[in-house]
C-alpha positions as CSV (number, residue, x, y, z in Angstrom):
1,X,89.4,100.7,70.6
2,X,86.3,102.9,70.0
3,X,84.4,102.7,73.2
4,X,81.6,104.4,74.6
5,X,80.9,103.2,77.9
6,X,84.4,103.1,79.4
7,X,85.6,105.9,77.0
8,X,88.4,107.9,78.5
9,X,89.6,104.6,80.9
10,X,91.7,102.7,78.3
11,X,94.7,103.5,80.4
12,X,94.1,104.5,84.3
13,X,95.5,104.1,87.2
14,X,94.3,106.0,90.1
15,X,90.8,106.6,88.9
16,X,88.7,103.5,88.5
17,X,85.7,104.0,86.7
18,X,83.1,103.2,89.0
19,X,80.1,104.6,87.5
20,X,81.1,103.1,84.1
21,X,80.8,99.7,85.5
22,X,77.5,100.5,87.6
23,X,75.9,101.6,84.4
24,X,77.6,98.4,82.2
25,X,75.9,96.1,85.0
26,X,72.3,97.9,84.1
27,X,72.4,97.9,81.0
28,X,73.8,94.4,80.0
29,X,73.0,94.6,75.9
30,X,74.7,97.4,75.4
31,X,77.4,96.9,77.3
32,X,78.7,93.1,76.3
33,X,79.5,94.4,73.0
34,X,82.2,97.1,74.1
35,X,83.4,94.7,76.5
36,X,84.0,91.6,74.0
37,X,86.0,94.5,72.4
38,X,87.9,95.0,75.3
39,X,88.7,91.2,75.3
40,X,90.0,91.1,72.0
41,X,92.1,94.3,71.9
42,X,93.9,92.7,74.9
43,X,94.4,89.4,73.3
44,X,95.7,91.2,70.5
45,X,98.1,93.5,71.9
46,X,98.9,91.2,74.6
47,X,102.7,91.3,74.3
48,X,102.6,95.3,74.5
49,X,100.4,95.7,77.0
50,X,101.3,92.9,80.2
51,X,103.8,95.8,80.3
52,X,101.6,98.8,80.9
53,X,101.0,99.0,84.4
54,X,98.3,101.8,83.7
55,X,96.2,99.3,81.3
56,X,93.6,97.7,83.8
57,X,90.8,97.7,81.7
58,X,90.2,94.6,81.0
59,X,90.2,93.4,84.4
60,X,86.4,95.0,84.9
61,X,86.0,93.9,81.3
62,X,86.5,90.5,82.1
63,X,84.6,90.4,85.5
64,X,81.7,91.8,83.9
65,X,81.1,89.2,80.8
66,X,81.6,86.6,83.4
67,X,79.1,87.8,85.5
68,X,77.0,88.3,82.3
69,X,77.7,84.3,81.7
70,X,78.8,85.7,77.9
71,X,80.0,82.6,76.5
72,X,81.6,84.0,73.3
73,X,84.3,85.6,75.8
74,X,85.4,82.2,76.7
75,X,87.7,81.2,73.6
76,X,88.8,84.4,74.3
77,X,89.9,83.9,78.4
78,X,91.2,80.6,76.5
79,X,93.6,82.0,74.3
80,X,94.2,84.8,76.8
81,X,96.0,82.0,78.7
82,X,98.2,80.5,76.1
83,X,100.9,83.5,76.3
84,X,104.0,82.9,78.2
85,X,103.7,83.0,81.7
86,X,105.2,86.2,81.8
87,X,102.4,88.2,79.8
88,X,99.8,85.9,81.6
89,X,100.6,87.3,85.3
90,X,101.3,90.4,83.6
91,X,97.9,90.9,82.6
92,X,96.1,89.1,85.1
93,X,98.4,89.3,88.1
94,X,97.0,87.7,91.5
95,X,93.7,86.8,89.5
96,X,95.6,83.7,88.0
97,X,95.4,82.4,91.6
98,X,92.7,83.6,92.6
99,X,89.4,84.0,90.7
100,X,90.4,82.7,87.2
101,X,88.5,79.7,88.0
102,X,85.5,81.5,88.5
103,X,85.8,83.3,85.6
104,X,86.6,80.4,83.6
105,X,83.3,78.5,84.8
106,X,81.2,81.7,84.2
107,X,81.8,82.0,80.4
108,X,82.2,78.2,80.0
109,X,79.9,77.2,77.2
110,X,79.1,73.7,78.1
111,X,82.4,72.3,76.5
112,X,84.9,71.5,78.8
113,X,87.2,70.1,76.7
114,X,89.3,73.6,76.2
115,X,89.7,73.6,80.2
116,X,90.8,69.7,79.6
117,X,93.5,70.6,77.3
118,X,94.7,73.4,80.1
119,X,94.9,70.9,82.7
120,X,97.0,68.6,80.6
121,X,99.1,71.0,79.1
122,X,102.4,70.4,80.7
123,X,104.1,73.9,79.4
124,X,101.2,75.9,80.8
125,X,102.0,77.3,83.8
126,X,100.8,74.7,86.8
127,X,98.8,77.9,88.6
128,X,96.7,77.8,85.6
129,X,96.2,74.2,84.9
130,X,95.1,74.3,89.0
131,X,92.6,76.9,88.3
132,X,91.0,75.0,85.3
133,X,90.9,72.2,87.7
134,X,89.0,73.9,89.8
135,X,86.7,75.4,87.1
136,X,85.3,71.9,87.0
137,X,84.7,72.3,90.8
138,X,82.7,75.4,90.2
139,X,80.8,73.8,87.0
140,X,80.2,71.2,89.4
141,X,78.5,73.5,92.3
142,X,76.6,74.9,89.8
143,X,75.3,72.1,88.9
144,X,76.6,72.2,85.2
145,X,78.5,68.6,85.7
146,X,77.7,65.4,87.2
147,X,79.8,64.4,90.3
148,X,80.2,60.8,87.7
149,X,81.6,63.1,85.0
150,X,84.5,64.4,87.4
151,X,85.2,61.2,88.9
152,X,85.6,59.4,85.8
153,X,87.9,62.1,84.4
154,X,89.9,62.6,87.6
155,X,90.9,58.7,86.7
156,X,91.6,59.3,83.4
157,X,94.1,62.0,84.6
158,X,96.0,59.8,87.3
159,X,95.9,57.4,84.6
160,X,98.0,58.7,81.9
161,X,96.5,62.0,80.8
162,X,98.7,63.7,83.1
163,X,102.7,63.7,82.6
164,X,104.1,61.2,84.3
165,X,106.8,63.9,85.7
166,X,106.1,66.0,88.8
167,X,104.0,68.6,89.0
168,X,101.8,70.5,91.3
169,X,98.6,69.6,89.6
170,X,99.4,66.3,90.3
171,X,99.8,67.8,94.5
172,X,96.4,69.3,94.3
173,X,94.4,66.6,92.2
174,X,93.8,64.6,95.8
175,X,92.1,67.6,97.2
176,X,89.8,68.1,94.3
177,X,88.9,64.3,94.7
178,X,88.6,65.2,98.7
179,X,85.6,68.0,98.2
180,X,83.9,65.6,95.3
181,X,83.9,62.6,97.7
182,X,86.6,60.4,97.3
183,X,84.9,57.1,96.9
184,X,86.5,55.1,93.7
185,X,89.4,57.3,93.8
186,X,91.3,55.9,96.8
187,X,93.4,53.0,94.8
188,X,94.5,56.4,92.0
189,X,95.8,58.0,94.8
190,X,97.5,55.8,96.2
191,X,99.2,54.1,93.1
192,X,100.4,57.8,92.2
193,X,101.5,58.1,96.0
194,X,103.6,55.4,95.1
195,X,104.6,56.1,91.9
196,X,106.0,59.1,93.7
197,X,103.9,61.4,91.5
198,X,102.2,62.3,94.5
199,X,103.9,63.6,98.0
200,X,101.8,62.0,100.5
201,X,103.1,64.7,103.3
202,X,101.1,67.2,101.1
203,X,97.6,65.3,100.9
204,X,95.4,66.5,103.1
205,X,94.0,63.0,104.4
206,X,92.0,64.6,107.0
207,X,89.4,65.8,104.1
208,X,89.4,62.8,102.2
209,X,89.1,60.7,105.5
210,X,86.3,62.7,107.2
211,X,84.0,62.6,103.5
212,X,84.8,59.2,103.0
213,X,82.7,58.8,106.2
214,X,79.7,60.2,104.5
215,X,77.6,60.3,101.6
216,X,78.4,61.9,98.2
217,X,75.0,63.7,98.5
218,X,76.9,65.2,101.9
219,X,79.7,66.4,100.5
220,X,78.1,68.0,97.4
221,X,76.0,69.9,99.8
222,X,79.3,70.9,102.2
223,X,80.7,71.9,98.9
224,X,77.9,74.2,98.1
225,X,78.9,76.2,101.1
226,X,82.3,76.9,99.7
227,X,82.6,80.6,98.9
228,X,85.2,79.7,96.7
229,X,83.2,77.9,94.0
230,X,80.7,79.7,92.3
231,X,80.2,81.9,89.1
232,X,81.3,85.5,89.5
233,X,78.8,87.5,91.3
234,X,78.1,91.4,91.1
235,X,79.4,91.5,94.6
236,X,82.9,90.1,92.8
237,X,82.6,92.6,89.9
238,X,82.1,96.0,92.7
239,X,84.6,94.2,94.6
240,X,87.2,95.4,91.5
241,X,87.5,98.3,92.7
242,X,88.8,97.8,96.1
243,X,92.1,96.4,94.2
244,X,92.4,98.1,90.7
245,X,93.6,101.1,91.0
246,X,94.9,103.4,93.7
247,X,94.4,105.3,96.4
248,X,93.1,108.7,96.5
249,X,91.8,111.2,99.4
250,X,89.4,114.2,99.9
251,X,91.1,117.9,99.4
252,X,89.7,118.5,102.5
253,X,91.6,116.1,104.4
254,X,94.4,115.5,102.2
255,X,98.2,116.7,103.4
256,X,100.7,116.3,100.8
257,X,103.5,115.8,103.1
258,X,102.0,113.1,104.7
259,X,103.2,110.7,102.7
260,X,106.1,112.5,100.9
261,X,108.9,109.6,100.3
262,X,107.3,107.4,102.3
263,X,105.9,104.6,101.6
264,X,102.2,103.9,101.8
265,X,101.2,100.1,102.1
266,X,100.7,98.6,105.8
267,X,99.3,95.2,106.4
268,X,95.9,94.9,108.4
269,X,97.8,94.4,111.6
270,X,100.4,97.0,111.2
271,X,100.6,100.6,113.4
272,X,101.3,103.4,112.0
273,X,103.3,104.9,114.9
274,X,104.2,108.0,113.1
275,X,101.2,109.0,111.9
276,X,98.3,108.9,114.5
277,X,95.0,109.8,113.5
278,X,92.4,110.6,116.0
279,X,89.6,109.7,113.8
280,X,90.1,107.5,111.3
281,X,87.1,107.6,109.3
282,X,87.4,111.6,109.4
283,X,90.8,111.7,107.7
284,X,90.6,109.4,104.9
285,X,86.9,109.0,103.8
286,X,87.3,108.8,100.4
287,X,89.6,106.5,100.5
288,X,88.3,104.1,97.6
289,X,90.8,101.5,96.4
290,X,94.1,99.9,97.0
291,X,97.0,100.2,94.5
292,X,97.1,96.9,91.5
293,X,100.0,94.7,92.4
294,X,101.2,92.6,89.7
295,X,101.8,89.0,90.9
296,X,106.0,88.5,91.2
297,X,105.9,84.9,90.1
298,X,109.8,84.5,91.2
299,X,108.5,84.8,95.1
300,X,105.9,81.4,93.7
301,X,109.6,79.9,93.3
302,X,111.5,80.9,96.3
303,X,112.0,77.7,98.4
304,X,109.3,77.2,100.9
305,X,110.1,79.0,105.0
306,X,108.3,75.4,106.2
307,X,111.9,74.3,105.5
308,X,111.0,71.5,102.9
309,X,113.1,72.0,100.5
310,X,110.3,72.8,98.1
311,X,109.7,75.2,96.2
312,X,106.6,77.8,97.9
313,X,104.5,77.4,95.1
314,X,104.8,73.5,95.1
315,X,104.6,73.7,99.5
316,X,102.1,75.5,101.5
317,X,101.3,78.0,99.4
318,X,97.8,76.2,98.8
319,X,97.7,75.3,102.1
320,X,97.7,78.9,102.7
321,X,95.2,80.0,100.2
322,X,92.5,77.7,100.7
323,X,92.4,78.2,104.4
């Protein structure tokens, strides 16, 4: 790659480039071009690099042309997706369950019909055909499809486009009727319910009973305040670098033997008995980013604690995230 904007940053880890995103997101013309480059180096070197834990450059690279709505990166985010799973969450890690539909919507260019062959694809990994499900939310939010459109294809899909085996799109399809308003859907449901295509333990009736109790108009405008389902804002695109990358202190403050074979991630509730600080702030100002950690799609496969029997990513893990 010949870059000039990120130039220096192919490979980083604990350095994100900060300013070189600031500057991409001011100057928009300039920038898109580099960063389709980006794109297509990755999708070209794809099988190399999901194994580089210091190439991360793509992830602002790809936050940025969705914010920038640049629809000729979406055949690219497309074929991105068609690797095996394993270069997939290599490259993309927790963004495949987290803002890949965003993304997806962002760069869509009025066709939906590549997210449509996601969702059906029975080899693509079901975390990904959920996400391009809920793509169709976001185009849907943003007012780029008809409620109609949706309803009519969500029937087409518990009608035969999707494979009449299990899967978890088939789990999560009721919900994504829930937050359109279920009305004409019910009967599809059902029959799948008993079809056993559907677990009816895992519906959440309580959404689709409390819209079916009001108007579509309602629910579009309850689904408007979902967070959740929208384009990728600049807030999203800064937000980078609170997870790409690593941490890093101020000389002033830093003590080497701090952390010397320790290790140095705590959870938001955790105390760190051993090392009290008196003034938080003081101590570690500059302290900009948390490490990158590649999603470990064998814990999406462990069998669920709720005691099920299932596995956690067919249980509550989407229970869990869309809390």
């Amino acid at each position: 790659m010949k870059l000039k904007i990120f130039k220096g940053y192919e490979r980083f880890d604990d350095l994100y480039p900060s300013e070189q995103v600031k500057y991409a997101l001011e100057h928009k013309e300039e920038a898109i071009p580099e960063l389709l480059e980006i794109l297509e180096y990755t999708i070209n070197n794809a099988e190399e690099l999901f194994k580089d834990s210091k190439y991360l450059i793509h992830f602002p690279a790809i936050y940025l042309l969705a914010y920038f709505r640049e629809k000729r990166a979406y055949r690219g985010i497309i074929q991105l997706l068609s690797f095996r799973d394993e270069v997939v969450y290599g490259l993309l890690g927790d963004t495949v369950t987290e803002e890949l539909k965003n993304i997806l919507a962002s760069v869509c260019d009025g066709n939906i019909n590549p997210l449509k062959e996601i969702i059906e694809n029975s080899l693509i990994d079901e975390f990904i055909r959920c996400e391009a499900l809920e793509a169709l939310l976001v185009l849907l939010n943003e007012e780029k499809l008809k409620r109609e459109e949706l309803v009519f294809y969500f029937k087409e899909l518990m009608n035969g486009k999707l494979e009449k085996d299990y899967s978890y799109v088939w789990e999560f399809l009721p919900s994504c009727c829930g937050l359109v308003h279920p009305k004409g859907l019910i009967d599809d449901i059902e029959q799948a319910i008993g079809d056993g295509k559907i677990d009816a333990f895992l519906v959440d009736w309580d959404l689709i009973d409390n819209n079916l109790k009001k108007t579509s108009k309602e629910v579009l405008r309850e689904l408007k305040k979902e967070k959740s389902y929208f384009f990728i804002s600049k807030e999203d695109v800064l937000a980078l670098e609170e997870w790409v990358g690593g941490f890093y202190f101020d000389d002033e403050y830093y003590d080497e033997d701090l952390f010397e074979n320790e290790e140095i991630y705590y959870t938001e509730d955790e105390k760190d008995d051993e090392y009290e600080f008196d003034d938080k702030d003081k101590h570690c100002n500059k302290l900009i980013s948390i490490p990158f950690v590649k999603c470990n799609k064998e814990n999406l496969n462990a069998l669920c604690s709720c005691g099920s029997g299932k596995k956690y990513k067919n249980c509550c893990f989407w229970k869990e995230k869309n809390k």
